[in-house]
N, C-alpha and C positions, 0 to 999 in steps of 0.2 A: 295173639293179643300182645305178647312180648317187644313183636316188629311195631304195631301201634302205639303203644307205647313208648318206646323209645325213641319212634319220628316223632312225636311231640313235645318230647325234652327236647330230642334235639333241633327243634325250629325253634321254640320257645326261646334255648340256651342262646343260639347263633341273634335273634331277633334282642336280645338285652346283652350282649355283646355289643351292637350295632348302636345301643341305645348310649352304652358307656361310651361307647369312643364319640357319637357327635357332641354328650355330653363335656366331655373335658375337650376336644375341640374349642365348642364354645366360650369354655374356660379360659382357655390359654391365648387370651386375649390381654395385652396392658391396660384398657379402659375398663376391662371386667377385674382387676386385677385386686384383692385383697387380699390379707391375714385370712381372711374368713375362706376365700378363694382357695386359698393355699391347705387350708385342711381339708375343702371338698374335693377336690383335686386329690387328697393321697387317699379319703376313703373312695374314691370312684376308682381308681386304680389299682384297690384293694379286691374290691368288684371285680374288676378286670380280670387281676390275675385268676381269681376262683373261676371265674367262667370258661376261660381258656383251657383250665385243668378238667371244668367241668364237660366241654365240648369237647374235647380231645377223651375221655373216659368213656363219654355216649358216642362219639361216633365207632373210636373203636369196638363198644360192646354191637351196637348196628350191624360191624363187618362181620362179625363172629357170632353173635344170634341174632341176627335179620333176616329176614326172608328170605333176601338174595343170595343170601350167603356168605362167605368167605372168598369162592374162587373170583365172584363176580365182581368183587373191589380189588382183588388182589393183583389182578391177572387187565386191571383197564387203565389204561395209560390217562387216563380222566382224574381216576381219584387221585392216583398221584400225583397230577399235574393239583389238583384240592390241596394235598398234604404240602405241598410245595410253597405252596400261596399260603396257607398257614402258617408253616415256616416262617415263610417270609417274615411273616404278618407281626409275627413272635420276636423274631432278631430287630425290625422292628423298631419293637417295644420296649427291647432294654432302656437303651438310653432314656426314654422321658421316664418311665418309671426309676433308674438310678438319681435322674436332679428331682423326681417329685422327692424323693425316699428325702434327698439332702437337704430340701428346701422343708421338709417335714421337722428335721433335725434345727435347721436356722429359724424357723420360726418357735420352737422350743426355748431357743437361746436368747430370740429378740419376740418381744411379742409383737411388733408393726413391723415385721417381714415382710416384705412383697421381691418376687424375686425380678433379675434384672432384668429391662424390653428385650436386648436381643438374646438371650438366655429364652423366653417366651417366646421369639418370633422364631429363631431356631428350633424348638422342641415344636410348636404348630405346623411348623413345614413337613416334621419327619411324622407327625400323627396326621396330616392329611396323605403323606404316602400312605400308611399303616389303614386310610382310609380307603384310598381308592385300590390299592392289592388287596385288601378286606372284601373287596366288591367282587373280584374273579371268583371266590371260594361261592357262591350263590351262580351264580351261572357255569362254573364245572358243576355245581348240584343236579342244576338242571338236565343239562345235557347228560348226563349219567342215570337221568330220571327215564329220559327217553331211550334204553339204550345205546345211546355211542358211545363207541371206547373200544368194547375188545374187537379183540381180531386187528385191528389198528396195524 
């Protein structure tokens, strides 16, 4: 019950993950752009950060009481090629979330803040990376679902 459990946080978790980033994707647009923009934008990426701490707690609890077990993630060059992609996914994320965090700050200060076009067009580029590396972490699932990986 523990194992089922904890694959339904963790597709839930990973699936509202998925949902924050096309979210502020959408966002980080200069014709979408407002004051208003700019606060949804820091609570979406407040979101963000929870679920990433949130996935990363379930999937590790997964490795260590899931069915599979332990050896059977530890020991498959799949998950880590998973953890890798996360990684990624995370390094990232610095960045947009460091100018959301500033622009959360400048809109404090000005209240008709909107931050600058290529300031947005720059941070859209690096959250559509963060998107399409987001997408390998669901397809190393996969393939891990089927057995491939150890013995590799």
């Amino acid at each position: 019950m523990t194992d089922l459990i904890l694959a339904i946080v963790h597709h839930l978790t990973v699936f509202g993950i998925a949902a924050v980033l096309a979210a502020e994707l959408a966002l980080l647009r200069p014709a979408a752009m407002s004051p208003h923009t700019v606060r949804l934008l820091g609570r979406f990426d407040a979101v963000y950060g929870m679920l990433a701490l949130a996935i990363l707690a379930i999937g590790f609890g997964r490795v260590f009481h899931g069915a599979k077990g332990a050896d059977f993630y530890l020991h498959n060059p799949v998950f880590w090629i998973k953890v890798g992609a996360f990684a990624v996914v995370g390094l990232l994320s610095i960045k947009p979330t460091l100018r959301m965090m500033a622009w959360q700050k400048s809109l404090k200060a000005d209240a008709a803040f909107t931050p600058p076009a290529d300031e947005l067009k720059a941070l859209r580029r690096r959250k559509l990376a963060e998107v399409h590396v987001f997408g390998l972490i669901p397809v190393a699932a996969a393939v891990m679902a089927r057995g491939i990986g150890p013995g590799w």
